[in-house]
Structures are given as C-alpha cells and as structure tokens.
Residue, then its C-alpha position, 0 to 999 in steps of 0.5 A: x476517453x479522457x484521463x480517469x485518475x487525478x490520484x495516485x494510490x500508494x500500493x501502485x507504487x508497488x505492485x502495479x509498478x513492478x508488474x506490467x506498465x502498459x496495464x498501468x498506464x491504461x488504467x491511470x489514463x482509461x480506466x481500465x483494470x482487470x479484476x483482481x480478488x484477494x477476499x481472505x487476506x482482505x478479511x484477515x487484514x481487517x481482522x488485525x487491525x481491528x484487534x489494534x484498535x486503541x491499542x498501546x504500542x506495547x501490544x503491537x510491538x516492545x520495539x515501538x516507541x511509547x504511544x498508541x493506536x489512533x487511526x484505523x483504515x482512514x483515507x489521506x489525501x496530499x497536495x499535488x505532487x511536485x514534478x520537475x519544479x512544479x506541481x503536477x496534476x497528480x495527489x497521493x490518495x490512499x488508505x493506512x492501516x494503522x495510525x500511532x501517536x508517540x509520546x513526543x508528538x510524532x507519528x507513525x504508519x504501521x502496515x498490517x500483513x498476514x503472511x504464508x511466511x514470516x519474510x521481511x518485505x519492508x523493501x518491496x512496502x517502503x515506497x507505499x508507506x513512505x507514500x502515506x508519510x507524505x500525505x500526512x505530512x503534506x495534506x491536502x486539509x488539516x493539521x500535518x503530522x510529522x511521521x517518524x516510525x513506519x514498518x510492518x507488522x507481520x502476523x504468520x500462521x504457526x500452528x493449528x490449536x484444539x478440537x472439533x469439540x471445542x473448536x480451533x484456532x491458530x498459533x500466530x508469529x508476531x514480527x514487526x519490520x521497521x522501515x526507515x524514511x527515505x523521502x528521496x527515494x519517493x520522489x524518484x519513483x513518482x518521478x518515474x510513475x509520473x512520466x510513465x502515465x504521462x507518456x505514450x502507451x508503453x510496449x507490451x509486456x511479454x510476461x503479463x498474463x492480462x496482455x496474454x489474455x487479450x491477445x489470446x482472445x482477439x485471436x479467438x473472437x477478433x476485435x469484436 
C-alpha cells in the first residue's frame, strides 16, 4: 500500500497525537483507523453552532471584540507545510466551527464544545485552532485572513427546566476560553508529527486499547 493521506487534520494534532502513535502512524501511512462514535456530541455541537449562525459577538460572548459570525463549518486547506527549510509533502486541512470578522479587519477561530463540565481545555485545543490559524492565513486559494482571536466556547448542562406537559429543556453555562497565538508552538509539534509518520512503524503502545485489541485477537483466530 502506498501513503493514504497527503493532508494533516487539525484535531490529530490533539487527540491522536496524545493517544497511540503506532495507530497514528497506520493511518496517515495505510489508512487504517478504527471506528470511533461520538453521534450526540456531534449533534449537539451542530446544535451550537448553528444557534451562532450570523450572530454578533455579543451573543457569543461580551469578552469578544466587536464583529460577527461569518463562517460556519467550512473546510480550509493551507499550503504545504514547511519542514526543515522546505516544504514538506503534508497540507493542513480541516473543518472550523465558527468563523468572525472583527471590526478591524481580523479574524477569529471560535471552537464550539458541549462539556459534561465546565473545564478550560484551551491547552489541550490550542494546537488544533492554531492549525486552522494557519491555513487561513496561508491558504492554498483565496484571500489570507489575518486571525487574531481563537478560543472556546463551552457550553455545559446546568440543569433540567419544565414538565412532562409541557416538555423540558436545559439550563446551560456559557463560558468562552480565550487561546492565545503561539505559532511557534505549531510548527514544533508538525515538526514532530511530520517525522513520526515519516519515520519507521513506531513501538506498541502497552496502553492502547486498539493494539490490545488486535493482539487479543490474533491469538484467538491467529493471522487469518
């Protein structure tokens, strides 16, 4: 099989990166991936941000700059991304959530979540929006946009409201987690992504349950 994937995706710079490397490795080089499911964050996260549609900052947030909501759930693609001086064979291509434009001409990322809790990851998420940061402001097509704000806006459950006459619904916190641009900090770790799927096939990792998985199974039904 030859390399399946010329495009890097913003949040395997977060999960994946932080979870098993081999399975990483296998599936920017094969195309291998085991199924994940995550069906009702996915709907409640088109939820939010379709509620933010066309929306002024105010509605979002009183801590975001004056503007509006512009883009919703457009796929970007950068050009290639430098690696030791050159290009490398890789683009970033993903997905935003939420595109602003600022009274001044900026730009903003604005990653909707739905959270158990309201807990600031903006630490674990900064890579992946500093991702979509670079392909907006170093396309592949079209005009660069320059992005000055990033963050998350984390919406978590507060309580349940009503009846079973009339129905429920429930009582949300709004939180909005600033990220601030570190650049830098992106090209270290495509540095680090980049020679990884690179490199040789990476050592199993002993705490993946996927490798557990399939070394179970083998010795159940062998190589088949």
């Amino acid at each position: 099989m030859t390399k399946a994937r010329e495009f890097i995706s913003p949040s395997d710079l977060t999960f994946s990166w932080d979870n098993c490397h081999r399975c990483l490795w296998l599936h920017y080089n094969h195309g291998l991936k085991a199924p994940s499911f995550f069906p009702l964050v996915g709907e409640l996260s088109a939820l939010q941000e379709n509620h933010f549609s066309n929306a002024h900052s105010s509605a979002l947030h009183p801590a975001l700059p004056e503007g509006k909501v512009i883009g919703r759930g457009a796929w970007v693609k950068s050009i290639p991304i430098p690696f030791n001086g050159n290009p490398s064979p890789y683009a970033i291509r993903g997905k935003y959530d939420l595109l602003m434009e600022f009274a001044d001409g900026t730009h903003g990322i604005i990653d909707c979540k739905f959270q158990g809790k309201d807990n600031d990851k903006s630490e674990f998420y900064a890579p992946q929006l500093e991702a979509y940061a670079f392909a907006l402001e170093n396309p592949v097509s079209g005009n660069a946009l320059k992005i000055s704000v990033m963050g998350l806006l984390v919406w978590s459950p507060k309580k349940p409201v009503g009846n079973p006459g009339s129905g429920f619904n429930l009582e949300l916190n709004s939180s909005w987690f600033p990220i601030k641009r570190d650049p830098q900090a992106l090209q270290a770790r495509l540095s680090e992504f980049i020679t990884m799927i690179s490199g040789p096939t990476p050592t199993r990792d002993s705490s993946c349950e996927t490798c557990k998985f399939i070394s179970d199974r083998r010795e159940v039904f062998g190589a088949e």
